[in-house]
C-alpha positions in Angstrom: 0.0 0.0 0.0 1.3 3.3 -0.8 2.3 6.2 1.9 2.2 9.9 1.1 4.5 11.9 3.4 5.3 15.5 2.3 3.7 15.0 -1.1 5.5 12.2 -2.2 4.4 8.8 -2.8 6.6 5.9 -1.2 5.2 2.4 -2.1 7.2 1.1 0.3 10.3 -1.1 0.5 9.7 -2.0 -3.0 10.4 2.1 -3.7 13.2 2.3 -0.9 14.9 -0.4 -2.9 14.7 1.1 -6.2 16.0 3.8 -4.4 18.9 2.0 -2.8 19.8 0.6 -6.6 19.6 3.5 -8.3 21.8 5.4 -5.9 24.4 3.4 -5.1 27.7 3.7 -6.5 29.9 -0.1 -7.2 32.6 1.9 -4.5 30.5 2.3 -1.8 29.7 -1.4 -1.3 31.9 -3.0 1.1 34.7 -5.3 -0.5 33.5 -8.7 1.1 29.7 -7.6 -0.5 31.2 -7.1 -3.7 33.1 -10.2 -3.6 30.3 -12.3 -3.0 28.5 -10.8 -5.5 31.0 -11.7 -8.3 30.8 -14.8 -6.5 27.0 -15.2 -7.0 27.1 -14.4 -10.7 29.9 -16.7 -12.1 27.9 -19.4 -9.8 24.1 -18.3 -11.8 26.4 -18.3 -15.2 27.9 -21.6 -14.8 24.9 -23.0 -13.5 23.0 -21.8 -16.6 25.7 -23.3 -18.7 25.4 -26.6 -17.4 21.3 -26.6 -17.1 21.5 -25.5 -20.9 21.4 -29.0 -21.7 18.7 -30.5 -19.8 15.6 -32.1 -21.2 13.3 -29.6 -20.1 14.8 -26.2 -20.7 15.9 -28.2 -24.5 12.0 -28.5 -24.6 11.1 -25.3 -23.5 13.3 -23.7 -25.6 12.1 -25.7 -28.5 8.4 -24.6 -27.8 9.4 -20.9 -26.7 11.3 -20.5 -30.4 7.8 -21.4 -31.9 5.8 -18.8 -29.7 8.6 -15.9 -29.5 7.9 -12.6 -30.7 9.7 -11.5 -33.9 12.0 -9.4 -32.3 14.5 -11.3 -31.0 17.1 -8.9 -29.4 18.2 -11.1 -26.1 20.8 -13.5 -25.7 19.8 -17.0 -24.1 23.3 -18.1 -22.1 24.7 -21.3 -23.7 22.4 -20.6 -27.0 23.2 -19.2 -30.2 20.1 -17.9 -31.1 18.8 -14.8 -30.0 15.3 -14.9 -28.4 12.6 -12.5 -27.4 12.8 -10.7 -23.8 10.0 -13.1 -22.2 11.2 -15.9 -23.8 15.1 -15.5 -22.8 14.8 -14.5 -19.3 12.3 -17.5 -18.8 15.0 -19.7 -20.1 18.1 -18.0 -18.3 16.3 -18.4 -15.4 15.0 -22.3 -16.4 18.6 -23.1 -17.2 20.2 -21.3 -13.8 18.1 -23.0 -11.3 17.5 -26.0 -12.9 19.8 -28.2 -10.3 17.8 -26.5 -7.2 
């Protein structure tokens, strides 16, 4: 639910969030947070590499190429085609968590 105070609207910590990204500069995290968060994105990546190959993120991708949208701008990691924006998140994301 959304809070006016002084004439602005905060949605809440959805809002202060955005904030918080928006602001914040790479040098103003603490070494150990950016650290782990190099960490966490080589792990996602090399995840996604190996979940590339399962059975069902091949047959998702094999159904999503049917249904994508003609623009296909966005890379898919491990893929060489390019797929739409709805299509290649889904898929990223398919292929990154796939050993949860």
């Amino acid at each position: 639910m959304a809070v006016v105070r002084d004439g602005a609207q905060d949605a809440g910590p959805s809002a202060g969030l955005a904030r918080f990204a928006v602001q914040v500069r790479w040098e103003d995290v603490p070494a150990t947070l950016r650290h782990e968060a190099k960490r966490a994105l080589v792990n996602f990546f090399g995840t996604a590499l190996a979940g590339r190959g399962d059975p069902a993120v091949v047959t998702a991708a094999a159904l999503f190429d049917e249904l994508a949208a003609a623009r296909r701008d966005c890379t898919v990691i491990g893929r060489a085609q390019l797929s739409d924006l709805l299509h290649a998140a889904s898929l990223n994301a398919m292929a990154g968590n796939v050993f949860d």
